[in-house]
N, CA, C and O of each residue as an XYZ file, in Angstrom:
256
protein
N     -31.544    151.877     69.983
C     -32.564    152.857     69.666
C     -32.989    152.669     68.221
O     -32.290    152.560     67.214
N     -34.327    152.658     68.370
C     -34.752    152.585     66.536
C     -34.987    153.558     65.822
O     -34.965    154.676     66.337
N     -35.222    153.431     64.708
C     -35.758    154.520     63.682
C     -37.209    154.932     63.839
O     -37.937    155.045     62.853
N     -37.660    155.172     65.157
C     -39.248    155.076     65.070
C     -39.731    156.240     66.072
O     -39.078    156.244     67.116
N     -40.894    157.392     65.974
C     -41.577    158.331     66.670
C     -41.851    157.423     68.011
O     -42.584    156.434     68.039
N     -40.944    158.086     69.367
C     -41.865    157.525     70.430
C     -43.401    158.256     70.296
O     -44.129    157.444     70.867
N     -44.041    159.096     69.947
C     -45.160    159.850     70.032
C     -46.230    158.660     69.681
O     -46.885    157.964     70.456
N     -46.177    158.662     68.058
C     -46.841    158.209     67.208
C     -46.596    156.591     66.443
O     -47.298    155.939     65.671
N     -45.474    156.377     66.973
C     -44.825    154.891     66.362
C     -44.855    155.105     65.359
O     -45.316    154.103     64.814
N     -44.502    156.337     64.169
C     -44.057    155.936     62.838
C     -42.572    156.150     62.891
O     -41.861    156.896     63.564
N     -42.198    154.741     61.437
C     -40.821    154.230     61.514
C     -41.041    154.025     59.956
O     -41.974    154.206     59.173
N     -39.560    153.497     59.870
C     -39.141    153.228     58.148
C     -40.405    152.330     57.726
O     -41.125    151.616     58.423
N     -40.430    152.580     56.479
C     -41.417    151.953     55.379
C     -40.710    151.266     54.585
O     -39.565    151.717     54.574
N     -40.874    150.121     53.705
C     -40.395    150.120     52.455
C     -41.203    150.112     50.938
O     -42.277    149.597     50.625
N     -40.255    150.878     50.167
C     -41.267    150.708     48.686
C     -40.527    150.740     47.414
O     -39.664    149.877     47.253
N     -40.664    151.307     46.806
C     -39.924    151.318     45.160
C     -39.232    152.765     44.770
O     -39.515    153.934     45.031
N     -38.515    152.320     44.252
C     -38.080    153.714     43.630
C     -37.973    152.998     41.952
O     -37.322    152.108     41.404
N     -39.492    154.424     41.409
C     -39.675    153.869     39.909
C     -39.160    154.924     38.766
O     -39.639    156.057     38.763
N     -38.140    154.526     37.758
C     -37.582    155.529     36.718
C     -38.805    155.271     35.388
O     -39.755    154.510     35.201
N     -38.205    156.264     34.728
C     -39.373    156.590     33.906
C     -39.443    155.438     32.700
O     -39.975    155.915     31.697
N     -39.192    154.561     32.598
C     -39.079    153.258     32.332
C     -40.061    151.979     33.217
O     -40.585    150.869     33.122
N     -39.893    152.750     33.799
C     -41.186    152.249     35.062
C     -40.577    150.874     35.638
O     -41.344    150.042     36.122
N     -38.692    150.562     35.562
C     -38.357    149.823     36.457
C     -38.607    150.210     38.085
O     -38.861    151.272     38.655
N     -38.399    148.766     38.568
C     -38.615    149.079     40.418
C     -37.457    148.741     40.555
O     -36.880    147.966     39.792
N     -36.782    149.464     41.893
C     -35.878    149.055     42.469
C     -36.299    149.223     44.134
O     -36.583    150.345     44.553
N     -36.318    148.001     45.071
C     -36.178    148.696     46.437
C     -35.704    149.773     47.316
O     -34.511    149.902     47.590
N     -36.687    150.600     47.791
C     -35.971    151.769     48.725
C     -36.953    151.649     50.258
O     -37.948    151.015     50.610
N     -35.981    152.692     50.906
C     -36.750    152.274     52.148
C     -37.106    154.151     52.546
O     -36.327    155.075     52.311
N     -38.155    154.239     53.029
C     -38.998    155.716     53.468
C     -38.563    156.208     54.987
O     -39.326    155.941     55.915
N     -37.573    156.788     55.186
C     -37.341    156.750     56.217
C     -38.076    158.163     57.009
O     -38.239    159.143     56.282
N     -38.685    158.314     59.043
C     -39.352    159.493     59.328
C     -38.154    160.375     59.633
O     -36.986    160.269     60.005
N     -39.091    161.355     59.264
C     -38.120    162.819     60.254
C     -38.531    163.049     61.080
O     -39.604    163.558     61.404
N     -37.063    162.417     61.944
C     -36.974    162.709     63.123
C     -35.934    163.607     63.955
O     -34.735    163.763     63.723
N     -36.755    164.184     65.042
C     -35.973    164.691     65.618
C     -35.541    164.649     67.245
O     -36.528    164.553     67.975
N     -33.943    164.716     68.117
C     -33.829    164.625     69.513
C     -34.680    165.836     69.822
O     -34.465    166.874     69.196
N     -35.751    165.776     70.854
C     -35.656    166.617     71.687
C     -36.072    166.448     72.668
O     -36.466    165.307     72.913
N     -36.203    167.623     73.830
C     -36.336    167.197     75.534
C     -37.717    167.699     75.527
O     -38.055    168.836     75.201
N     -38.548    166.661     75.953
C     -39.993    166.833     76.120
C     -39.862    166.127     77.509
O     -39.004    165.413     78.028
N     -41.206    166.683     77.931
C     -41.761    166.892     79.477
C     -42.427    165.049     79.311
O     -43.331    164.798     78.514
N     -41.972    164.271     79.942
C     -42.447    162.805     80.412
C     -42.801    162.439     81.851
O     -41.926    162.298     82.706
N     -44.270    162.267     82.134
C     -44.255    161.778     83.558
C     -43.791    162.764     84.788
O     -43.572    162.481     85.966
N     -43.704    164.288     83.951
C     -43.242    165.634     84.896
C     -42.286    165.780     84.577
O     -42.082    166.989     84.474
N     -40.986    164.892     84.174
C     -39.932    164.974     83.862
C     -39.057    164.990     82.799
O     -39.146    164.006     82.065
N     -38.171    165.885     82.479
C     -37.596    166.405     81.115
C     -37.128    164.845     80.887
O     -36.981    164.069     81.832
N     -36.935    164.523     79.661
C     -36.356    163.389     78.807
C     -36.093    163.438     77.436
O     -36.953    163.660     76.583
N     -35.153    163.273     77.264
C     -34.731    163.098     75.347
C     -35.381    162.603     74.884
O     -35.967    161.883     75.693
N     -35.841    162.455     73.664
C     -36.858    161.570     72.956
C     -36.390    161.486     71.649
O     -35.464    162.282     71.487
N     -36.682    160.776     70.543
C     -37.124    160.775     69.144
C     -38.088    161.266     68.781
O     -38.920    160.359     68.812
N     -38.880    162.766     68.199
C     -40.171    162.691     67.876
C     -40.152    163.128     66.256
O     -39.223    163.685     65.672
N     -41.446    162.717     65.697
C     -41.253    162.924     64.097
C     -41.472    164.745     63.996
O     -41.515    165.588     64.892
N     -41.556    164.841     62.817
C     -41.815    166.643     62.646
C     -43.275    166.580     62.623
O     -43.846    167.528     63.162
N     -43.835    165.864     62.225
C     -45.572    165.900     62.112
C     -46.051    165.905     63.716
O     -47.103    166.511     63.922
N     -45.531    165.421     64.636
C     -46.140    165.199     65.837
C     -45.639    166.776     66.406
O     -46.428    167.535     66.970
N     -44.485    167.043     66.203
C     -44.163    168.730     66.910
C     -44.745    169.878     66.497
O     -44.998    170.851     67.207
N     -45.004    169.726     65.072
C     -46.121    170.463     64.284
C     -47.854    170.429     65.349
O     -48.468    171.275     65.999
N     -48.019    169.301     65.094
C     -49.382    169.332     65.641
C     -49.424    169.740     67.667
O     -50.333    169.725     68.497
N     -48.373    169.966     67.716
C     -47.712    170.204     69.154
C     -48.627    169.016     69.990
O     -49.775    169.079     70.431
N     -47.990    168.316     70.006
C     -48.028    166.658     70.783
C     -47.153    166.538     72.049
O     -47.388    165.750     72.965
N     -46.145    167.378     72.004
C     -44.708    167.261     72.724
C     -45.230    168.849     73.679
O     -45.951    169.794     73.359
N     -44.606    168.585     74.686
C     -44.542    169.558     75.817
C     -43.004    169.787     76.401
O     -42.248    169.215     77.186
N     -42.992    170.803     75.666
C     -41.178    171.103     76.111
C     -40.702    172.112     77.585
O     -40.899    173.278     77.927
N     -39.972    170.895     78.184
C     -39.851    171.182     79.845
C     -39.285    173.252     79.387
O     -38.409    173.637     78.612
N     -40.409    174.219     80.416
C     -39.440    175.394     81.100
C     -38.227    175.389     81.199
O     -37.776    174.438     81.838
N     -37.270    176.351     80.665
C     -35.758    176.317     81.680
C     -35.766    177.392     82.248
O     -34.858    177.686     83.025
């Protein structure tokens, strides 16, 4: 399983982390993500989704 939104396909980035010296050092941007059971194809399933996609309510979370 990867680091990546099934919704939206966002996943890790990489970029800099700059001190006030204005050295770079490599860092990597990782999404927030979260498990939850969204409605797929009619049917409940676990997923990865980011917080931006549950926000914009993208995800349909099965009745219990």
């Amino acid at each position: 399983m990867s680091n990546r939104c099934e919704i939206c396909g966002k996943g890790t980035t990489a970029g800099h982390n700059v001190s006030h010296s204005i050295r770079r050092t490599k860092r990597v941007f990782k999404p927030n993500l979260f498990k939850v059971r969204a409605v797929i194809d009619g049917r409940p399933k676990r997923i990865k989704v980011c917080a931006s996609c549950l926000r914009a309510g993208k995800v349909t979370k099965p009745v219990s």
